[in-house]
MIZA-235547 format. One line per 5 residues: their letters; for each residue x, y, z of C-alpha. Coordinates in steps of 0.02 Angstrom, whole numbers. Example, Ala and Ser with C-alpha at 12.3 -4.5 7.8 and 13.67 -1.06 7.14 Angstrom:
BEGIN
as = 615,-225,390; 684,-53,357
This chain:
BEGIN
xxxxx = 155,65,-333; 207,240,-349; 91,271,-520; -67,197,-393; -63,335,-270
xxxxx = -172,476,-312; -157,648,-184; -320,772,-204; -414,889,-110; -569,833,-31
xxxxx = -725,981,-117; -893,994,-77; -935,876,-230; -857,748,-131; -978,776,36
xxxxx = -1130,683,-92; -1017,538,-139; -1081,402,-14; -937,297,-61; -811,418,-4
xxxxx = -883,438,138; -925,248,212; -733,220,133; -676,384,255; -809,334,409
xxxxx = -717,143,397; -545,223,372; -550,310,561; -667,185,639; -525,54,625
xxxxx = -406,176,681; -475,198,831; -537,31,857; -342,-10,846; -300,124,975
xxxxx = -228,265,858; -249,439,935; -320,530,832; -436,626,961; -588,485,975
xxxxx = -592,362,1120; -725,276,1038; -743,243,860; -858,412,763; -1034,365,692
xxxxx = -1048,388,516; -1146,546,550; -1000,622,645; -888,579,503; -1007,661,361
xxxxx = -1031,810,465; -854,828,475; -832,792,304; -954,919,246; -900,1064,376
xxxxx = -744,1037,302; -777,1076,123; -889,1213,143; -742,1295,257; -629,1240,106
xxxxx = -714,1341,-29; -676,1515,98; -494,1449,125; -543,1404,285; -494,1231,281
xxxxx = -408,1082,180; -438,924,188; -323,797,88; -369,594,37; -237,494,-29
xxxxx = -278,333,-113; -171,191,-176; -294,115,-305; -447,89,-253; -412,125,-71
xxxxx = -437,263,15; -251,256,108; -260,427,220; -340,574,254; -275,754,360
xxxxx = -318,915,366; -294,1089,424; -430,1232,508; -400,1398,484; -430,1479,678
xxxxx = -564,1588,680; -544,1694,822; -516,1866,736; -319,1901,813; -283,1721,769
xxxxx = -356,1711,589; -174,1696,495; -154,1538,565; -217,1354,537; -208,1218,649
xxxxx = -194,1010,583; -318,917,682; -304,748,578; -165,632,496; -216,487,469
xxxxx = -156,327,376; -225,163,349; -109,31,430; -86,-77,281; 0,80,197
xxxxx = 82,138,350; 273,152,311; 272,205,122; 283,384,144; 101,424,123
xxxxx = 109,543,302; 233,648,221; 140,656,63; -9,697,146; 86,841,266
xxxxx = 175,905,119; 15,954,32; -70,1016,171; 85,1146,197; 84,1202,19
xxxxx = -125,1212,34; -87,1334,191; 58,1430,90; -62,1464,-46; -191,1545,36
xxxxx = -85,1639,169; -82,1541,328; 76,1621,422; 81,1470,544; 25,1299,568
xxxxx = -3,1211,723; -34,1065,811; -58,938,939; -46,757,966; -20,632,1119
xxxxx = 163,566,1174; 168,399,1131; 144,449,972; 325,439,906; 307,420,720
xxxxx = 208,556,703; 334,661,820; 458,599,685; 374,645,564; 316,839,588
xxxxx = 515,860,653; 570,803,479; 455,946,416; 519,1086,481; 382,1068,657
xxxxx = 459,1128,811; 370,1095,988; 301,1244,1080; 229,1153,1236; 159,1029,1332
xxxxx = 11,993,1432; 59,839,1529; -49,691,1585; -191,798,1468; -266,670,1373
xxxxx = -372,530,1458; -395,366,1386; -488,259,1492; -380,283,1649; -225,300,1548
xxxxx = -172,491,1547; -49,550,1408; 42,709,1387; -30,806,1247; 131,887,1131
xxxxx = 103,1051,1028; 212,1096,864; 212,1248,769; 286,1274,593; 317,1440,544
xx = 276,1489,358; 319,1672,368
């Protein structure tokens, strides 16, 4: 399997290719619909998706942002990326708003693939640190970003509502300095 897995960075060519993009809407429409927190409640409309998919690679091409797909054949497998802040005293820093992995390929190292690129992407153009958050439950991820070097920095608890479920939100921070 390992020659089937392709790693690239999502460009504003990519924003016109409608396959991409119903292949990316599905990809975190099932996620959610599966209960995966990654920061919807409720599955995003296609139009979310492409306007985050476009915002995305027009940030990219200003170093602003990176967005990462990985595919194993044909399938799209994952997507994550990072946001440069923009807030003037907080502009040497990026925060990762999205890792996410299709189940079916959960497992096979495609997280850490995915997080490994988007630290180099950030080393490259100058990002000091990289942040960010997810919800408490969430224990592979917590697994993962530890094995990369993430260390936590604080905790909102009972932050993030789901329903009437309330989760403690966890924040990391990984120092590229």
């Amino acid at each position: 399997m390992e020659e089937s897995i392709v790693l690239r960075t999502v460009d504003i060519g990519d924003t016109e290719d409608l396959s991409f993009l119903k292949k990316t809407t599905h990809l975190l429409q099932e996620l959610v619909l599966n209960g995966a927190a990654i920061g919807w409640v409720d599955p995003p409309s296609t139009k979310e998706v492409t306007g985050l998919i476009r915002e995305l690679a027009i940030a990219s091409e200003n170093s602003d942002a990176c967005l990462i797909a990985i595919w194993v054949d044909q399938d799209l497998a994952g997507i994550g990326y990072w946001r440069r802040y923009s807030r003037p005293t907080h502009y040497p820093h990026a925060d990762i708003e999205k890792v996410a992995i299709d189940p079916q390929y959960q497992g096979l190292g495609l997280g850490h693939r995915i997080m490994n690129q988007l630290i180099s992407t950030a080393v490259n153009t100058g990002i000091e640190v990289l942040t960010l958050d997810f919800r408490c439950d969430n224990e592979r991820a917590a697994k993962l970003y530890k094995s990369l070097g993430f260390t936590e920095y604080g905790r909102l608890p009972r932050f993030v509502a789901v329903g009437k479920d309330r989760y403690d939100t966890i924040f990391y921070a990984l120092d590229l300095r």
